[in-house]
N, C-alpha and C positions, 0 to 999 in steps of 0.2 A: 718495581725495579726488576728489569732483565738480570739473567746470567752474566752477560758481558760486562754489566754497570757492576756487579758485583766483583768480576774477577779484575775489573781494572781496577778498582780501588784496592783490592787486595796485595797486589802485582806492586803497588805505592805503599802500604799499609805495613805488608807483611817483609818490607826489607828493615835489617835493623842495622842501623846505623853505628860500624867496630870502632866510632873516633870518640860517640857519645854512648858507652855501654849503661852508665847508672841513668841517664836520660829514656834510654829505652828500659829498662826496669821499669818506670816509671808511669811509663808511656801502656803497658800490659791491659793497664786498669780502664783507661779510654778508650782502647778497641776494643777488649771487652764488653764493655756497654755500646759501642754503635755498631758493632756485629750483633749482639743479642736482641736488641732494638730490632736490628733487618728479622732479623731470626723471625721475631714473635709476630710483626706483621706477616712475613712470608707463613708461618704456620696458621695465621688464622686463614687467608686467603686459599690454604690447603683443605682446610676444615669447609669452608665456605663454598668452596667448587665440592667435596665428596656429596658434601647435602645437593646441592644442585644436580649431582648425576643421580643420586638416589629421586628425585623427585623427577627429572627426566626420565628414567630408566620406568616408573611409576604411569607418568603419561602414555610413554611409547606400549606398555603392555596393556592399556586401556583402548589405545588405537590400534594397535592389532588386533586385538583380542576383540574387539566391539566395536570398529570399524571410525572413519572419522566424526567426529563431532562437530558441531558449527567454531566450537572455541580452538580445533586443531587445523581446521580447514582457513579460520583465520590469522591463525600460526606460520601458516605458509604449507602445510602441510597436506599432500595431494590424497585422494580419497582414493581408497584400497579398492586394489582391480576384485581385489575377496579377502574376506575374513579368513585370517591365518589360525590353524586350531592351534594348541595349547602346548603339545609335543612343538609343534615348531615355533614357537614365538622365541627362545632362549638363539635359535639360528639368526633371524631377522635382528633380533637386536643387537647381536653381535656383529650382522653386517651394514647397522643403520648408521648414515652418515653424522648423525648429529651424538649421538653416544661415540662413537670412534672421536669424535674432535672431541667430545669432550673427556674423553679418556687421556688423552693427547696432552689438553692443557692440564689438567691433574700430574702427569708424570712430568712436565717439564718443571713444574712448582716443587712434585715432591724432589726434582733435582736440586732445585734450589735450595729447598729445606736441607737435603742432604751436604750440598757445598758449605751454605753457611755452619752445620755441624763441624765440617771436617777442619775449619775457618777457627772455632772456638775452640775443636780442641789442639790447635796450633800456638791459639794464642797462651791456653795454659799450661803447655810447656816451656812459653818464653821463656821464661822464669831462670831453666834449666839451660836454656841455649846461652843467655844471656853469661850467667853464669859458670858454663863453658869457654865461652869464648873469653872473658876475664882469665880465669885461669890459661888458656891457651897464651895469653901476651904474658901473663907472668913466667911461665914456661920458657916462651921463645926469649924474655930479655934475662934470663940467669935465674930467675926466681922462683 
């Protein structure tokens, strides 16, 4: 699930409805669980790509550092004009295309982790809005 698939369902999700206030009370407990639901896939999918740069990051320091191998040269990966020393390998992998993208899709997921957070804790102030806004129409009709 993209950012946008999550922000439209939100955008639908997160309007509450002033005609049925005790229906959306109600309603707290169902978004709750299929916002937490997204949550917990999107946090393993975070967990799942950190391992994969730790174990790229792992590669790329064995092909700098000791040049291509048959199994990086079959990777798609072009054989070094020269073995980069050790002082500069931290340089190269910070400019290596394929750590940068993967850097990339890490922080667009930890975005998502982070929206769906901000998602939940929206949903468990419903509660308070809900009940708010009750009180506000008792307010506005005399009472």
């Amino acid at each position: 699930m993209d950012i946008e698939e999550i922000l439209s369902q939100w955008k639908i999700d997160g309007v509450i409805d002033k005609t049925e206030l005790g229906d959306e009370s109600i309603k707290k407990a169902k978004l709750h669980h299929k916002y937490y639901e997204i949550l917990i896939k999107e946090r393993l999918k975070l967990k799942k790509l950190d391992s994969q740069l730790r174990s790229l990051k792992f590669e790329k320091y064995e092909y700098f550092t000791q040049g291509a191998s048959e199994e990086h040269i079959q990777k798609g990966w072009k054989p070094l004009r020269k073995i980069i020393i050790k002082s500069e390998v931290s340089m190269y992998m910070d400019a290596d295309e394929d750590i940068i993208n993967m850097n990339l899709c890490i922080s667009e997921q930890q975005e998502k982790v982070d929206l769906l957070m901000d998602i939940l804790k929206v949903i468990h102030n419903r509660g308070f809005d809900v009940r708010n806004a009750i009180e506000w129409q008792k307010f506005t009709m005399g009472g």
